[in-house]
C-alpha positions as CSV (number, residue, x, y, z in Angstrom):
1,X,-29.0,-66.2,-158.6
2,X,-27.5,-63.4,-160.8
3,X,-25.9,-64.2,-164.1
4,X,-21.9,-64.0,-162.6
5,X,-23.2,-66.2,-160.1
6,X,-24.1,-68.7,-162.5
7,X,-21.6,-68.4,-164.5
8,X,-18.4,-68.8,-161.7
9,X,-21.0,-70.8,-159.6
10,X,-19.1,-73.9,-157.3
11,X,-20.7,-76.1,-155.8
12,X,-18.5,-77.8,-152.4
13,X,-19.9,-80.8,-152.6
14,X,-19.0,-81.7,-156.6
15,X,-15.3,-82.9,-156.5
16,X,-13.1,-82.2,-159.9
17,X,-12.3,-85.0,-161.6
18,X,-9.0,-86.2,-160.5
19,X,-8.6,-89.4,-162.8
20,X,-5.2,-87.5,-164.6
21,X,-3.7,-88.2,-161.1
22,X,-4.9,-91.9,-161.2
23,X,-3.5,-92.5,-165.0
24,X,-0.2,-90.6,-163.9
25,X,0.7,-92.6,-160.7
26,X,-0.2,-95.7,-162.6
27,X,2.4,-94.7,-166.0
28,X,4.8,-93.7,-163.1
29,X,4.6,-96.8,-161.2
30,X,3.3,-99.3,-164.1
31,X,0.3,-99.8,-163.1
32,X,1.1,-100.9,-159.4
33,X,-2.3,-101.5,-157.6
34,X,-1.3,-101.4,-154.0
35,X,-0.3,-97.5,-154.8
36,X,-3.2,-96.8,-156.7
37,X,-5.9,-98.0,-153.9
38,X,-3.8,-96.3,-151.3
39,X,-3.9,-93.3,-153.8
40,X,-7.6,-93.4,-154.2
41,X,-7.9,-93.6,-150.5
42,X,-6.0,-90.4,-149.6
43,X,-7.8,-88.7,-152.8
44,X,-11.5,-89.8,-151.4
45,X,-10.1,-87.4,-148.2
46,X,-8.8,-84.1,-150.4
47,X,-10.1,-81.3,-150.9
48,X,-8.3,-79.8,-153.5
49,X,-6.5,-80.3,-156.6
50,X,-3.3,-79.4,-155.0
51,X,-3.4,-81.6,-151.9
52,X,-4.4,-84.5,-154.5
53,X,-1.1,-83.6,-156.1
54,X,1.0,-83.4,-153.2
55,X,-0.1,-86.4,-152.0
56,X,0.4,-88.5,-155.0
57,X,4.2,-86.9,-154.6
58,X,4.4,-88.0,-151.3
59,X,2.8,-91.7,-151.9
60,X,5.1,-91.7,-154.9
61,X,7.6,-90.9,-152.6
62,X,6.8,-93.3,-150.1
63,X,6.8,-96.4,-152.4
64,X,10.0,-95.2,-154.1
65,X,9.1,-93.9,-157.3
66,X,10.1,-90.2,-156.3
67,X,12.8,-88.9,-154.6
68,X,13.1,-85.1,-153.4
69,X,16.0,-83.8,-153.3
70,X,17.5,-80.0,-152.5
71,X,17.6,-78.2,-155.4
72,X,21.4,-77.1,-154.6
73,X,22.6,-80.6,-153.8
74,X,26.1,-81.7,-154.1
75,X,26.8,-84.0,-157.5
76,X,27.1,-87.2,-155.2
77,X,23.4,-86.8,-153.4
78,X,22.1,-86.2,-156.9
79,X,23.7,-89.6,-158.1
80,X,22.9,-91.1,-154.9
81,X,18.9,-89.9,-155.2
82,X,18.4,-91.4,-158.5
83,X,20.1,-94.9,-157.5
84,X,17.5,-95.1,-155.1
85,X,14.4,-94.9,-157.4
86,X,12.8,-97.9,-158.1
87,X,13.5,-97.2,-162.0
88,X,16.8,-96.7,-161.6
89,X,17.3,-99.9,-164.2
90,X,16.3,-97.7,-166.9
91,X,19.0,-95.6,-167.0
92,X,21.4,-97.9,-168.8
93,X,24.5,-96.2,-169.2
94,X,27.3,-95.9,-167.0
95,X,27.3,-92.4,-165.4
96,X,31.1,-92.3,-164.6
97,X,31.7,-92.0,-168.2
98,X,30.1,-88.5,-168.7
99,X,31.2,-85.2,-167.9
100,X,29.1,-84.2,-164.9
101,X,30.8,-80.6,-163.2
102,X,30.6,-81.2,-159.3
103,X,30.0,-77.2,-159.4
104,X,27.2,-77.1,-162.1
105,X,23.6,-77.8,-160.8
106,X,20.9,-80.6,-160.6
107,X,19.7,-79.0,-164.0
108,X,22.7,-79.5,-165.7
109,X,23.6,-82.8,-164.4
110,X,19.7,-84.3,-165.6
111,X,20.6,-82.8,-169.0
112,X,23.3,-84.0,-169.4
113,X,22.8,-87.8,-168.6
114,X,19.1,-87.4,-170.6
115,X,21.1,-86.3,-173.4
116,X,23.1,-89.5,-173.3
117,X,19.8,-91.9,-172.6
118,X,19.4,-90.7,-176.1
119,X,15.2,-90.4,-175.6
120,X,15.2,-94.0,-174.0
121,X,14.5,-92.3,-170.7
122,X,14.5,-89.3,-168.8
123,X,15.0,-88.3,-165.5
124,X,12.5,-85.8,-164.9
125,X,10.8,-83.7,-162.3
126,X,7.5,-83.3,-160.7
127,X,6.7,-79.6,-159.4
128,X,5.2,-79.2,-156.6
129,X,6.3,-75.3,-156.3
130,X,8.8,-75.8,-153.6
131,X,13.2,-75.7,-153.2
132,X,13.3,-79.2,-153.9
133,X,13.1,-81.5,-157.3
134,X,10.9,-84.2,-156.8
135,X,12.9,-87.1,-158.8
136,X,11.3,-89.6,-161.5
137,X,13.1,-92.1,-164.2
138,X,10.7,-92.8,-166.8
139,X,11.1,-94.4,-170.0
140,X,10.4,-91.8,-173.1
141,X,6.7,-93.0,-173.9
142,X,5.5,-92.8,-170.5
143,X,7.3,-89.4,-170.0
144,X,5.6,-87.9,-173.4
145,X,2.5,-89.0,-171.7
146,X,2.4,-87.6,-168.1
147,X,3.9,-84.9,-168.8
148,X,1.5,-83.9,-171.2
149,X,-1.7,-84.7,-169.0
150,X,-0.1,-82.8,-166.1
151,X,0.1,-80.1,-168.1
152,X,-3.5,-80.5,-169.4
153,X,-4.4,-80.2,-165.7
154,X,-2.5,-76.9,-164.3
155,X,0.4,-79.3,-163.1
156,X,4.2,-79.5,-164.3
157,X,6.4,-82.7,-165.0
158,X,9.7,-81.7,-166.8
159,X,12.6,-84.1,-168.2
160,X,15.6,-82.2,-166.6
């Protein structure tokens, strides 16, 4: 074996270490264990890194921690997308109140509802490189946290 082989050598059979999508799912999902054994399940049947994140989207999905939505979406699917998230609870202000523009964007509309959480919580998004946002509420401690291991893994979680 020559020395570039060695070097960028890969061997199928050893799997990356996917824990960062374990501790993720369980912040998202505070620690649910009926989502974390399903997650180890489909995991146990990946390949790759990607499909491992994908299907931790779509299991997040599933139990209603996520929510995808179209990234041009109308200002009453947006509202409507987020009241069906399991965390919902944590946004605690009332959303009629603020000035959300029906022609501005799902961007502008996370903005500006984080900005009046005041750091409490964040509605954030998962990338999984597509049109659509995948959804989260989390509260500020749990956002610091996954959004920093995603990133420490090639991955994206944004507050909005």
């Amino acid at each position: 074996m020559g020395l570039f082989e060695r070097l960028f050598k890969t061997d199928k059979n050893e799997k990356k270490d996917l824990s960062y999508i374990y501790k993720i799912t369980e912040l998202i999902t505070n620690n649910n264990s009926g989502i974390i054994n399903a997650l180890k399940e489909n995991i146990m049947k990946s390949d790759s890194d990607d499909d491992c994140w994908l299907g931790m989207v779509d299991l997040l999905d599933e139990e209603g921690y996520a929510f995808g939505i179209d990234y041009k979406c109308e200002l009453e699917d947006f509202l409507w997308a987020l009241k069906q998230l399991k965390t919902y609870s944590l946004i605690d202000i009332n959303l009629s109140s603020l000035n959300l523009i029906e022609n501005e964007n799902v961007e502008s509309w996370g903005e500006e509802i984080n900005t009046a959480l005041g750091g409490r919580a964040y509605i954030c998004m998962i990338d999984i490189d597509s049109d659509s946002y995948e959804l989260i509420i989390v509260n500020a401690d749990v956002y610091e946290k996954i959004s920093h291991i995603a990133e420490s893994n090639g991955h994206t979680i944004d507050d909005l």
